[in-house]
RODO-2510 file (C-alpha; in nm, 4 decimals, decimal comma):
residues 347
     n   res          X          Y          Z
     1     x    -1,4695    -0,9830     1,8939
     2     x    -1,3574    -1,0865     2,2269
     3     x    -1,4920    -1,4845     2,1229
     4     x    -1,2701    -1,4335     1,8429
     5     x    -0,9475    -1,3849     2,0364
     6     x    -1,0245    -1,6559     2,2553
     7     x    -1,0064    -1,9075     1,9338
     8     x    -0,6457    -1,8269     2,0087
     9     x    -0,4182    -1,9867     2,2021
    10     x    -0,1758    -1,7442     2,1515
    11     x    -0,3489    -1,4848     2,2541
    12     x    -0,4691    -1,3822     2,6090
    13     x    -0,6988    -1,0671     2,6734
    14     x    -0,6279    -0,9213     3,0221
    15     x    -0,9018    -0,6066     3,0720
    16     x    -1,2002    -0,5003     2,8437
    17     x    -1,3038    -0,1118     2,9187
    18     x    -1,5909     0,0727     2,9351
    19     x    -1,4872     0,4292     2,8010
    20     x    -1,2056     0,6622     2,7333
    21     x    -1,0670     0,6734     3,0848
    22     x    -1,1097     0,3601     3,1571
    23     x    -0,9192     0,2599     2,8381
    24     x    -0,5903     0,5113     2,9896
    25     x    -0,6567     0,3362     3,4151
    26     x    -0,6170    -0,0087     3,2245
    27     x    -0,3392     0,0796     3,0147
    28     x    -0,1306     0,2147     3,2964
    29     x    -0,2470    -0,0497     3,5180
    30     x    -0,1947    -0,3294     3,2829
    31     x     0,0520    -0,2097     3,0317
    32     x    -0,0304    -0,4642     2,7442
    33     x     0,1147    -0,5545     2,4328
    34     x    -0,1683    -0,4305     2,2224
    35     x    -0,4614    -0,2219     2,2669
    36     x    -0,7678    -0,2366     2,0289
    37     x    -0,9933     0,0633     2,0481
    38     x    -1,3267     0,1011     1,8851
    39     x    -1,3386     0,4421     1,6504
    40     x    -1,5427     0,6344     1,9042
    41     x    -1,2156     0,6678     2,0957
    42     x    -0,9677     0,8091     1,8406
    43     x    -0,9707     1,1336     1,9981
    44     x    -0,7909     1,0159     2,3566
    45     x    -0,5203     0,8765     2,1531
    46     x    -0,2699     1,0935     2,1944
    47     x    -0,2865     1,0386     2,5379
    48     x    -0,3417     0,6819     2,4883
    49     x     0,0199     0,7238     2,3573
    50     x     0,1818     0,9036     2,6566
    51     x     0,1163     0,5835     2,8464
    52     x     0,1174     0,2712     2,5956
    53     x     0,3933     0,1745     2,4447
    54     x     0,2488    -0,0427     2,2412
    55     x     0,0672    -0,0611     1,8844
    56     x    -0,2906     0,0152     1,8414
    57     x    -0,5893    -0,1965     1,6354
    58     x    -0,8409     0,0610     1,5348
    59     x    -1,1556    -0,1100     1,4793
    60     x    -1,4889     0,0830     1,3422
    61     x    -1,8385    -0,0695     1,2634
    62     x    -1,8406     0,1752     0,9504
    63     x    -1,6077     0,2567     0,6565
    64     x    -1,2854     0,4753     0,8273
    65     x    -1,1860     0,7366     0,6001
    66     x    -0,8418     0,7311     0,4642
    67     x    -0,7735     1,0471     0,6389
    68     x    -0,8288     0,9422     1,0154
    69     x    -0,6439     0,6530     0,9650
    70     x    -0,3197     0,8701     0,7860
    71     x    -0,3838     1,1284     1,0890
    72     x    -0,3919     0,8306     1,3899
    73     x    -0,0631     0,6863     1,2178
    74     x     0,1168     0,8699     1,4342
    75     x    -0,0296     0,7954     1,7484
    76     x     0,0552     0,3965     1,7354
    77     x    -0,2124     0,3082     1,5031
    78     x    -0,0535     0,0625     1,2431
    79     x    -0,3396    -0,1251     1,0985
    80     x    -0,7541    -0,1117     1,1249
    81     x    -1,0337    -0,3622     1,0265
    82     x    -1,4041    -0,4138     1,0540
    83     x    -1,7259    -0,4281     1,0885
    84     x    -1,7101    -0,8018     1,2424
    85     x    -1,9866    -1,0000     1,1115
    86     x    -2,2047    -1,2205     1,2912
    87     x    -2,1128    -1,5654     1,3402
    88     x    -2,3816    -1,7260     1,1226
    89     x    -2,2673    -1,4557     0,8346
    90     x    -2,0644    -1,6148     0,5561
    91     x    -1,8391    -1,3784     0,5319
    92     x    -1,7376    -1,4603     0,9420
    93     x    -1,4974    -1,6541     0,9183
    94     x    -1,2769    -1,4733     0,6581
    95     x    -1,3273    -1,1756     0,8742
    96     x    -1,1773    -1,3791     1,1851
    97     x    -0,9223    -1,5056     1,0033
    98     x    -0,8038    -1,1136     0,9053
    99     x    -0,8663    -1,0145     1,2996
   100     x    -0,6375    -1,2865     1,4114
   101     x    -0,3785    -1,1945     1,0890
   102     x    -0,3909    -0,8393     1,1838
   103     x    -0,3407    -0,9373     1,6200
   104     x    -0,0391    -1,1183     1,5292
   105     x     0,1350    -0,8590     1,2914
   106     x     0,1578    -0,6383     1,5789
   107     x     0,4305    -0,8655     1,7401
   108     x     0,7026    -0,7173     1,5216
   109     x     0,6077    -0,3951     1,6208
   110     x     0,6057    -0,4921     1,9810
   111     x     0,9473    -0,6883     1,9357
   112     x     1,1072    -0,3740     1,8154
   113     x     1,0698    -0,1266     2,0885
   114     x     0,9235    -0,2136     2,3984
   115     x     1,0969    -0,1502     2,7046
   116     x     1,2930     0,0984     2,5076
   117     x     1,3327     0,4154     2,6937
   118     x     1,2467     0,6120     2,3440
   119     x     0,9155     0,4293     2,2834
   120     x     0,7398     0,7146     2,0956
   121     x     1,0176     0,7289     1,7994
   122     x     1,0667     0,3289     1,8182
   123     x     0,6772     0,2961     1,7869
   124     x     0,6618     0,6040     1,4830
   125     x     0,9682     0,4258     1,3020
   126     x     0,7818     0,0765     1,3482
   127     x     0,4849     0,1609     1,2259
   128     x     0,6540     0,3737     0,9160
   129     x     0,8108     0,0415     0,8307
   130     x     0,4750    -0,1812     0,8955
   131     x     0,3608     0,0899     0,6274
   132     x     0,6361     0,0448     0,3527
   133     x     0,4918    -0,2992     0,2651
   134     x     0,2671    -0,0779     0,0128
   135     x     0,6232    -0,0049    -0,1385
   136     x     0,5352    -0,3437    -0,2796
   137     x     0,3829    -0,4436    -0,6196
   138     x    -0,0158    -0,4975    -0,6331
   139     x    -0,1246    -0,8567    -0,6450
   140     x    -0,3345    -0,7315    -0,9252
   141     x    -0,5134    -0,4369    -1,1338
   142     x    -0,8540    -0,3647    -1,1630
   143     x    -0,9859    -0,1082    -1,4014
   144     x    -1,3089     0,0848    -1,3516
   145     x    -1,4010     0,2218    -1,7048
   146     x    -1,7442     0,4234    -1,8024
   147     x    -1,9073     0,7083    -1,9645
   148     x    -2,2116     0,8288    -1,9135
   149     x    -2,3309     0,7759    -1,6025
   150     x    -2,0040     0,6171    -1,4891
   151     x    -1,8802     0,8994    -1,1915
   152     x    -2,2670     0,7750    -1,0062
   153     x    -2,1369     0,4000    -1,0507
   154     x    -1,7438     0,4891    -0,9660
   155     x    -1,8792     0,6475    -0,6809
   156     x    -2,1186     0,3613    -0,5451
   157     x    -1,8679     0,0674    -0,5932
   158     x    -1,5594     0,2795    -0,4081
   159     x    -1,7420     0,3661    -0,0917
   160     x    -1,8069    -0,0382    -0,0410
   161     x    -1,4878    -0,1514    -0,1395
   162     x    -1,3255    -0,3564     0,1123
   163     x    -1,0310    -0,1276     0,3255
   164     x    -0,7953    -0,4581     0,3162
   165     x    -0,7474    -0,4792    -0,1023
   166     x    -0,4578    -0,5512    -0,1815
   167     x    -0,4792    -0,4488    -0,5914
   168     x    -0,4383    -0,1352    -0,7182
   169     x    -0,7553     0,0358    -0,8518
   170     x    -0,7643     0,2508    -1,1971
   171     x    -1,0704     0,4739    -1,2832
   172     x    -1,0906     0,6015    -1,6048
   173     x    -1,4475     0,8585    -1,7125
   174     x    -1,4971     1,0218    -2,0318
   175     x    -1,4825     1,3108    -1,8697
   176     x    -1,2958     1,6550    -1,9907
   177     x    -0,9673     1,6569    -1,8002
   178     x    -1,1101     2,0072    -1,5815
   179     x    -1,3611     1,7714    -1,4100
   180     x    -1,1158     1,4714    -1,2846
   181     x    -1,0626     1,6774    -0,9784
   182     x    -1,4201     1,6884    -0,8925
   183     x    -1,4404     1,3239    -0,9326
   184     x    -1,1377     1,2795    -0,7338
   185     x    -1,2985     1,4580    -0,4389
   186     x    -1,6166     1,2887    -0,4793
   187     x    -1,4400     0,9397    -0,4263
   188     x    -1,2283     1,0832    -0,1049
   189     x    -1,5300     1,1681     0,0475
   190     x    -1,6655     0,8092     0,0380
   191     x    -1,3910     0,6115     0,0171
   192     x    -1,2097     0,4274     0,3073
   193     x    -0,8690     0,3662     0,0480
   194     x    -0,6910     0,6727    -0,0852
   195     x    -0,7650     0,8267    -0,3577
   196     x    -0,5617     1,0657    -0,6398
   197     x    -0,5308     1,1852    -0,9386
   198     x    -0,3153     1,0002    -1,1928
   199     x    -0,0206     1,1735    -1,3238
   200     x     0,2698     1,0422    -1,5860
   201     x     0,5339     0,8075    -1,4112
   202     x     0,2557     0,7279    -1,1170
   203     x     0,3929     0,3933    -0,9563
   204     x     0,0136     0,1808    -0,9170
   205     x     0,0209     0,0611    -0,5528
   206     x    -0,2176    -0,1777    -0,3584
   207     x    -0,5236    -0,0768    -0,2144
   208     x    -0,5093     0,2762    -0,3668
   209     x    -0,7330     0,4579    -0,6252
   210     x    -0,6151     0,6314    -0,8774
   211     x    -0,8101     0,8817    -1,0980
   212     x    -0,6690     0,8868    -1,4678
   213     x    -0,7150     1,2392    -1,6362
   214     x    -0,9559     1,3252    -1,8448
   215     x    -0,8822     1,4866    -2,1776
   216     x    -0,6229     1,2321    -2,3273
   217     x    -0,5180     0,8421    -2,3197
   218     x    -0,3558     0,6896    -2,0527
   219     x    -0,1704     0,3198    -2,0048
   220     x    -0,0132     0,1404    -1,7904
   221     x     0,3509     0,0405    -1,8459
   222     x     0,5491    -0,2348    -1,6480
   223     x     0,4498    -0,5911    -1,5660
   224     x     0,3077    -0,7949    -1,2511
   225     x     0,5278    -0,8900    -1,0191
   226     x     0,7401    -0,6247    -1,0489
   227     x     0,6472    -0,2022    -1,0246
   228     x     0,3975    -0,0964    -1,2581
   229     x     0,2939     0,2631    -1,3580
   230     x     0,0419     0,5153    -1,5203
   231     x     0,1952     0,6764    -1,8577
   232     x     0,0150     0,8636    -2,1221
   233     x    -0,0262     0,6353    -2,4318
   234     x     0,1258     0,6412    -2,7314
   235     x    -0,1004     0,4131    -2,8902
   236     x    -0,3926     0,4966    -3,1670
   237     x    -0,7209     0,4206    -2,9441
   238     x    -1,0064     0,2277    -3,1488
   239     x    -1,2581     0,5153    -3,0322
   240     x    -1,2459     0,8986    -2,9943
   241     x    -1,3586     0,8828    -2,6297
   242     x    -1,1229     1,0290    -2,3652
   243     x    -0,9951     0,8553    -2,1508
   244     x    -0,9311     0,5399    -2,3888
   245     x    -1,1284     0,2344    -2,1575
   246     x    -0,9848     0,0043    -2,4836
   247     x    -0,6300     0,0989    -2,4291
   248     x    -0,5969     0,1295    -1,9920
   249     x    -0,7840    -0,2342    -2,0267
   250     x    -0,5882    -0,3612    -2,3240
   251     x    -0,2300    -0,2380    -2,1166
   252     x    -0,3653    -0,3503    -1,7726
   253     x    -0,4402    -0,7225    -1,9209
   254     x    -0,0609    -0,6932    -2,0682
   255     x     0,0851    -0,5724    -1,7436
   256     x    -0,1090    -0,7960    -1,4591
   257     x    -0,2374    -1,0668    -1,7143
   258     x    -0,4791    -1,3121    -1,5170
   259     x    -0,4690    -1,0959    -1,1926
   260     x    -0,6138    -0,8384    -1,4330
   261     x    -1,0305    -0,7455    -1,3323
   262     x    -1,1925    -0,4927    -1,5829
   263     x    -1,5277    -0,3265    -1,4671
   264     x    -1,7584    -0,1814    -1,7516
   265     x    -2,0028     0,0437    -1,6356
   266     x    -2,2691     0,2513    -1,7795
   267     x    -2,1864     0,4949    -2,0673
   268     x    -2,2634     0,5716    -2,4361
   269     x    -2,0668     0,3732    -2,7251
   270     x    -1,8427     0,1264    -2,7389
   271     x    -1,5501     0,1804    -2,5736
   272     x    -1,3945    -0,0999    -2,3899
   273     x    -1,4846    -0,3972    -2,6029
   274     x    -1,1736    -0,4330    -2,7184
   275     x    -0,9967    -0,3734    -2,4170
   276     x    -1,2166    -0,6182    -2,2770
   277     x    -1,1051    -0,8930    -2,5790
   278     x    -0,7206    -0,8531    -2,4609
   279     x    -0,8028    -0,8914    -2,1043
   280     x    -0,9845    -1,2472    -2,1773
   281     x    -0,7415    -1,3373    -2,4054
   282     x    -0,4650    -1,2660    -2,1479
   283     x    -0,6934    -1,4702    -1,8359
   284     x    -0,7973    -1,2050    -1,6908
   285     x    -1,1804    -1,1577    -1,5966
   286     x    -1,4278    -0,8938    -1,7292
   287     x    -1,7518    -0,7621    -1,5696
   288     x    -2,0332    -0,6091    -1,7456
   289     x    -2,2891    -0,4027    -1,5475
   290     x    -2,6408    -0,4807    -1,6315
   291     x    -2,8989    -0,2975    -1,8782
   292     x    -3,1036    -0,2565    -1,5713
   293     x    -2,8889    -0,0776    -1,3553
   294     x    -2,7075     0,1533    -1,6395
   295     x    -2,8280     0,5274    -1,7402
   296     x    -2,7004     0,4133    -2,0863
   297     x    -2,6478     0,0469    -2,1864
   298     x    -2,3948     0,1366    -2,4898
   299     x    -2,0449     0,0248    -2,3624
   300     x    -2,1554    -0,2805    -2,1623
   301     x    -2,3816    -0,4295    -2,4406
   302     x    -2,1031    -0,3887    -2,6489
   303     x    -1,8826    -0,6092    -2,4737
   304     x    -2,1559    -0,8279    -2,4047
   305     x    -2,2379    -0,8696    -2,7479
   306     x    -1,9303    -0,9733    -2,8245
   307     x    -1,8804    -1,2247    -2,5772
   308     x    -1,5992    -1,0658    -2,3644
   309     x    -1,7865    -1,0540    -2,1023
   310     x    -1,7079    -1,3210    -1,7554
   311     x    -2,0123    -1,1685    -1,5806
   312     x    -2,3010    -0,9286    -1,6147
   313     x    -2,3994    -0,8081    -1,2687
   314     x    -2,6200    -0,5195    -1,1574
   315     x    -2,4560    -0,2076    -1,0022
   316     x    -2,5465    -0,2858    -0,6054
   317     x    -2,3790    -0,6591    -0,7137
   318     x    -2,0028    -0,5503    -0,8148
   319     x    -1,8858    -0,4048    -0,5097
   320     x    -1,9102    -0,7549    -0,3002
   321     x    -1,7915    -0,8967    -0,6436
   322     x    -1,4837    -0,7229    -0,6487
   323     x    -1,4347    -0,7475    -0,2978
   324     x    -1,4589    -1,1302    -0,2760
   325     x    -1,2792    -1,1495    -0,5986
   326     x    -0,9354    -0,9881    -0,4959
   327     x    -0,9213    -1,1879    -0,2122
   328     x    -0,7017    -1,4539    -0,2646
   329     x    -0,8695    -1,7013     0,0254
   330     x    -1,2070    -1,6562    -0,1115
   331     x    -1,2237    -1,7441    -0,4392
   332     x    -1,6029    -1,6276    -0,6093
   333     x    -1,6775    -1,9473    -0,8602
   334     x    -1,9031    -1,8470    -1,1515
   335     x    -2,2185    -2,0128    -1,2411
   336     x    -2,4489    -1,9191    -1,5747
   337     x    -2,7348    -1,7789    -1,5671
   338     x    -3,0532    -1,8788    -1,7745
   339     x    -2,9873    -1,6573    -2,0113
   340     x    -2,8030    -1,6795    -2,2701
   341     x    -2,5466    -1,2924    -2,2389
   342     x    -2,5426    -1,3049    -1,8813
   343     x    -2,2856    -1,5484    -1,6344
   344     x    -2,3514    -1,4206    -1,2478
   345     x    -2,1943    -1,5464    -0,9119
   346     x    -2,2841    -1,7295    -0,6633
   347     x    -2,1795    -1,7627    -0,2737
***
């Protein structure tokens, strides 16, 4: 990390510390502009705040839940990344690049209130508005749609989604609307982005999860770039299955067009081919999971079949999929496979 920084001119690191009070002697002694602290030292910061009047970087080697980060908010902790690949990794230098992105937002919170005698509102109000950019529209939508099966897959792709996605993320399970809680929990526990159930009027926001009930049809209303929202459809869905995939995919593609990703997983049926059709047609992309890696291969075969499908990709492919996909400075180009169903990626 610290031959990262030095890339940077405009930055100058003046102590590195070897444990919690050493972190609060260098502070006090050195009173820098920003502090980055490594996970295992979230419990000192409330101290760390009594003498710092600066922001904080959290950085962890693992997934941070959602939680810990809401909790830390208050404590000067406006924004967290890692793990930091290894140089010779590919995905190193897109990780620098967010390090460096991430050291240099913290200016405007130290512009705004240091040497202010009230530091500890200054730096609360700061980071509150650092926060409100997720007032703003996603860049995109992506739609997580399965049957049976599908709450194992949900679960496996959230807990490796990347913590800096900036779309908003739909999950739809034909499940009966008394188990959407359980799923919901099941996702907090492994998920580093918040997660919640869907209700009527639900404004879609980036880098959150949201859980559509089970036990009727959903949509989503409103149209990329402006505010978009969850609302219980209206519409006749081509299948009897609950949730409708076909209609959230079909009214995702018509709200976020070619920033629109649909993800069919494993499940029995159908559903979702035609969902799948109007998200093509609209430029968006579709991915199919693969007959390997699906309890039942109804739903993705289907829109296989049918050629809606950008990309078939096993179950341990689609997280680094998505992730690389949403970012908008890594493009994932798409190469075919042998076969004749199946388009992959490649690095």
């Amino acid at each position: 990390m610290s031959k990262v920084l030095r890339t940077d001119k405009d930055v100058r690191i003046v102590a590195s510390t070897s444990g919690a009070h050493d972190l609060l002697d260098q502070t006090r002694a050195l009173r820098p502009d920003l502090i980055i602290v490594g996970d295992q030292s979230a419990p000192v910061l409330h101290e760390l705040a009594s003498c710092h009047r600066g922001p904080v970087l959290l950085y962890s080697a693992q997934n941070l839940r959602a939680s810990l980060l809401r909790d830390t908010a208050k404590w000067g902790v406006y924004d967290h990344f890692g793990p930091m690949p290894a140089a010779s990794h590919p995905d190193h230098a897109f990780a620098r690049r967010e390090l460096l992105r991430k050291v240099h937002r913290s200016r405007r919170v130290v512009t705004a209130y240091v040497g202010r005698s009230s530091a500890k509102a200054e730096l609360v109000t700061e980071v509150a508005a650092l926060r409100r950019t997720n007032l703003a529209p996603p860049r995109g939508l992506i739609v997580l749609g399965g049957s049976t099966g599908g709450a194992a897959a949900v679960e496996h792709i959230v807990r490796q989604l990347a913590p800096t996605i900036r779309h908003a993320v739909v999950v739809a399970v034909h499940l009966p609307a008394s188990f959407t809680a359980v799923l919901v929990e099941r996702l907090r526990k492994v998920s580093v982005l918040p997660v919640v159930q869907g209700a009527a009027g639900m404004r879609l926001e980036p880098g959150k999860i949201v859980v559509v009930p089970g036990g009727r049809h959903w949509t989503i209303r409103g149209s990329l770039p402006q505010q978009i929202w969850l609302a219980p459809a209206t519409e006749q869905a081509p299948a009897l299955d609950e949730p409708s995939i076909d209609l959230l995919l079909s009214s995702a593609a018509r709200a976020a067009g070619r920033n629109t990703l649909g993800v069919v997983l494993t499940g029995l049926g159908n559903d979702g081919s035609v969902g799948a059709q109007v998200v093509r047609q609209l430029g968006g992309t579709v991915v199919a999971q693969d007959e390997q890696s699906s309890a039942v291969f109804g739903m993705p075969k289907a829109v296989i079949r049918a050629g809606h499908a950008t990309v078939v990709l096993s179950l341990g492919e689609l997280p680094p999929f998505i992730n690389a996909h949403t970012q908008v400075l890594r493009p994932w180009p798409l190469v075919s496979r042998t076969t004749s169903v199946s388009r992959s990626y490649t690095r």
